[in-house]
C-alpha positions as CSV (number, residue, x, y, z in Angstrom):
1,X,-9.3,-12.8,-17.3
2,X,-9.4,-11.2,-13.8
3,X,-6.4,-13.2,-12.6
4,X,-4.3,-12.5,-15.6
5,X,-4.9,-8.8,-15.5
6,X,-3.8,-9.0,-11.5
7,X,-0.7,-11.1,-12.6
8,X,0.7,-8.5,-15.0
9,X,-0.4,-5.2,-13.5
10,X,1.0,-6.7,-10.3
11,X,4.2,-7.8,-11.8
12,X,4.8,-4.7,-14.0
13,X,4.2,-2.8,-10.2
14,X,6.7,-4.7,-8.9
15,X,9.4,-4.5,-12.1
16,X,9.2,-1.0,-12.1
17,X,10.4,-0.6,-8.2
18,X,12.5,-3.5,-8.9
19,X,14.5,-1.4,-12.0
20,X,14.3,1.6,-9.4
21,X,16.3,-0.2,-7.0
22,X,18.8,-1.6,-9.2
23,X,19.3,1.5,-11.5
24,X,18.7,4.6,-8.8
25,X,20.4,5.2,-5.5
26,X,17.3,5.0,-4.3
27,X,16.7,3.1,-0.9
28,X,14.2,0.3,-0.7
29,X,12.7,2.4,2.3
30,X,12.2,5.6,0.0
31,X,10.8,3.3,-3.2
32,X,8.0,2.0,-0.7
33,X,6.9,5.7,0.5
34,X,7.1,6.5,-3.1
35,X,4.4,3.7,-3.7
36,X,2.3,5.1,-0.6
37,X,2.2,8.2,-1.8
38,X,1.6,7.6,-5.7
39,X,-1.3,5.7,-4.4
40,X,-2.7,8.5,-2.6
41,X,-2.1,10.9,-5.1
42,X,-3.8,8.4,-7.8
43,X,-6.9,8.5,-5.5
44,X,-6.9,12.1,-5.5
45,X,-6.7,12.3,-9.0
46,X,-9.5,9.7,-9.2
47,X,-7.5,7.7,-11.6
48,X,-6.7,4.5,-8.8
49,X,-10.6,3.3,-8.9
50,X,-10.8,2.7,-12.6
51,X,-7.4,1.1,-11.9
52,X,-8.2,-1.3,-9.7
53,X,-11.7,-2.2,-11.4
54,X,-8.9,-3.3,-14.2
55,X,-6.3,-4.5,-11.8
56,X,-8.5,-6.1,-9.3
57,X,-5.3,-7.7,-6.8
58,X,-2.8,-6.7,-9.0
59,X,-3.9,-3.4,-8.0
60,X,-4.9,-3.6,-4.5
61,X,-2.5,-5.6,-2.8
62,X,0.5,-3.6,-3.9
63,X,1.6,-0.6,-1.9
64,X,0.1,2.0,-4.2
65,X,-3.3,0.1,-2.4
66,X,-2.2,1.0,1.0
67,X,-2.1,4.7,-0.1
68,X,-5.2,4.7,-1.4
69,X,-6.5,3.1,1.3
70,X,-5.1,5.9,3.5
71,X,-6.4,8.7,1.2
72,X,-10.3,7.5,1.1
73,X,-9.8,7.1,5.2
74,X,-8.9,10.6,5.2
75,X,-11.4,12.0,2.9
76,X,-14.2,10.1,4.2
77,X,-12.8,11.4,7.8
78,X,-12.4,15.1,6.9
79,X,-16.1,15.0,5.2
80,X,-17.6,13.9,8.2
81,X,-15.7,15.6,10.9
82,X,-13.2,18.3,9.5
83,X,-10.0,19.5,10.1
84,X,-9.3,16.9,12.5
85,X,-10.4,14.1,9.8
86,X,-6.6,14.6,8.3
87,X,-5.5,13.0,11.4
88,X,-7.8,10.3,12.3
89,X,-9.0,8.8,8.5
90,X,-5.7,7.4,7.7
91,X,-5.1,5.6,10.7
92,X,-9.0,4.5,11.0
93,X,-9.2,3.2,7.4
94,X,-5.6,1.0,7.3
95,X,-6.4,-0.5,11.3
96,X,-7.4,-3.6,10.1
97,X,-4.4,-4.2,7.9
98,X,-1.4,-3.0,9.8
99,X,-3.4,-4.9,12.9
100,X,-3.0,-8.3,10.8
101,X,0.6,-7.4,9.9
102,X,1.6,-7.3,13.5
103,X,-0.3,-10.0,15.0
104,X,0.6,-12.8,12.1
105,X,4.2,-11.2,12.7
106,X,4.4,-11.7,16.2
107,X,3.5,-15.4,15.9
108,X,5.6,-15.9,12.8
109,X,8.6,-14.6,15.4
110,X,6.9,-17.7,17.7
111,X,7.3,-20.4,14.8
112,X,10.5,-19.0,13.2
113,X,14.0,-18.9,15.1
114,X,15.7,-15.6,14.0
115,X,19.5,-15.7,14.0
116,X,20.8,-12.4,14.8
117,X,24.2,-11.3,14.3
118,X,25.7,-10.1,17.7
C-alpha cells in the first residue's frame, strides 16, 4: 500500500503544478519556489510529518520535501546555536542533496553531448 499511496500523492503533487503552469502565467521557476516554500511552511505548521508518514516518496521526493528539509535544518540550527542557526541549518541539512545533484550532473554533462544553439 506504501507504493500506491507514493504513486498518487506524488502524481496529484505533480498535476497540481502541472495545471498551474498551463492555466496561470506563472513561471516554472516561480511554481518550484512555491513548492519550496509550501514545504516549509507545512513543516512549520507540523502538518508535512503526518504527511509524509502517509505519503512516504510521494511525499518526500517532491519539492515540497526539499523545503521541509530546509525548515528542520534551520530549526534544529537555531535551537542549538541561535540567531545565526537561520543561516547555517538550511544549507547544513540539504548538503548532501544539492552535493549529489551537482556531482551526478557534472558527469551526466561527461556522458551526454549538449547541443547548444549559438
Amino acid at each position: 500500500m506504501d507504493y500506491v499511496n507514493a504513486f498518487w500523492v506524488g502524481g496529484l503533487v505533480c498535476a497540481l503544478v502541472q495545471i498551474l503552469l498551463d492555466r496561470t502565467k506563472m513561471m516554472p521557476g516561480r511554481v518550484m519556489v512555491l513548492l519550496v516554500c509550501t514545504g516549509a511552511v507545512l513543516g512549520f505548521l507540523n502538518i508535512y510529518k503526518p504527511f509524509l508518514e502517509f505519503a512516504k516518496a510521494g511525499a518526500s521526493v517532491p519539492l515540497l520535501g526539499f523545503g521541509n528539509i530546509l525548515w528542520e535544518g534551520v530549526k534544529e540550527a537555531v535551537d542549538k546555536n541561535g540567531f545565526l542557526g537561520i543561516f547555517q541549518g538550511g544549507f547544513k541539512a540539504s548538503a548532501v542533496g544539492i552535493s549529489a545533484a551537482l556531482i551526478f550532473s557534472y558527469i551526466a554533462s561527461w556522458i551526454f553531448d549538449p547541443k547548444m544553439k549559438k
